[in-house]
C-alpha positions, -999 to +999 in steps of 0.1 A: +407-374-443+414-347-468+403-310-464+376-321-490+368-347-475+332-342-455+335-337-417+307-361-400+317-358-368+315-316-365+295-311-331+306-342-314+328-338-282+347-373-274+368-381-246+396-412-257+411-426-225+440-454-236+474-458-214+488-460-247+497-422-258+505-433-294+469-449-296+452-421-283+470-390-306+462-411-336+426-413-326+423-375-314+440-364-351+417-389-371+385-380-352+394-343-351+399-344-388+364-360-393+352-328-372+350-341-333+368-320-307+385-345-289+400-347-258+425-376-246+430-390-210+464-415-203+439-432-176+405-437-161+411-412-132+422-388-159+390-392-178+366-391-150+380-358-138+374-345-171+340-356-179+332-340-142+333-308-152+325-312-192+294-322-209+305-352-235+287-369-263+309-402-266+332-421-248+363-444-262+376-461-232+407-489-230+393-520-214+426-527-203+449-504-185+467-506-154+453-493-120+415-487-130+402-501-165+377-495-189+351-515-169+360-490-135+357-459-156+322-474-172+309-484-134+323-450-118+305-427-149+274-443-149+275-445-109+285-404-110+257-379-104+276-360-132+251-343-161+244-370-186+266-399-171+239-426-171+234-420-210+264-405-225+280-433-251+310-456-240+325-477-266+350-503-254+386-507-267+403-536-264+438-556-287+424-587-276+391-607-290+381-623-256+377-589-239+354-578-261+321-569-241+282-586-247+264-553-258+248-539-243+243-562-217+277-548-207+269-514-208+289-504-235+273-491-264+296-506-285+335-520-291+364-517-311+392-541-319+427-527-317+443-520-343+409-501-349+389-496-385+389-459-387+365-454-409+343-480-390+348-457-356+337-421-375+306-440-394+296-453-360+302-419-342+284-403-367+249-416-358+258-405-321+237-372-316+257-344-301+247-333-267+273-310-260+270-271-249+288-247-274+293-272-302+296-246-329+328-233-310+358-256-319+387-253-297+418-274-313+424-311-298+438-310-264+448-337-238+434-338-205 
């Protein structure tokens, strides 16, 4: 995205958890260029203790990773008493076409197939109203 480009995603605060580091600092730079502040997590502990003490408007989780997965993070979230956990949105990630979860039977709100669509993800984030405190306050992409 260009400087001229528009920014679609300025409000939005989204939390990427992926095991892979290269995956996740290409979608914190694309989606922070779009507008999102982003914040990246190398696991599902990671992410969890971040979204304990930080109000997020979308999720991009790994559905596979070692230890806990996408699946543990999505049960743990939703089963947190944390502020908006039972309806912030959690898209799955996944580099294989099986894994892909029934939505939103699943719980997911949607899903993504590695190597991801860019402009698929920020169209579909774009729709995804922000319900983040301080929005008009952008701090510069950070990892968690």
């Amino acid at each position: 995205m260009s400087a001229r480009t528009p920014r679609p995603l300025v409000g939005l605060t989204v939390l990427v958890i992926d095991d892979h580091r290269d995956t996740v600092d290409m979608l914190r730079e694309y989606l922070y260029s779009a507008g999102a502040t982003v914040v990246g997590a190398d696991s599902a502990k990671a992410g969890l203790a971040f979204a304990e003490t930080h109000l997020l408007d979308v999720v991009l989780v790994d559905l596979r990773m070692p230890g806990e997965d996408g699946w543990s993070f999505l049960r743990e979230l939703r089963a947190s008493r944390m502020a908006g956990a039972a309806s912030v949105p959690v898209f799955a990630i996944t580099g294989e076409r099986h894994d892909l979860p029934d939505v939103p039977a699943s719980g997911f709100t949607g899903h993504f197939l590695k190597p991801i669509e860019l402009d698929a993800l920020v169209a579909a984030l774009a729709s995804t109203p922000s319900r983040s405190t301080g929005a008009e306050a952008r701090a510069p992409p950070r990892t968690a």
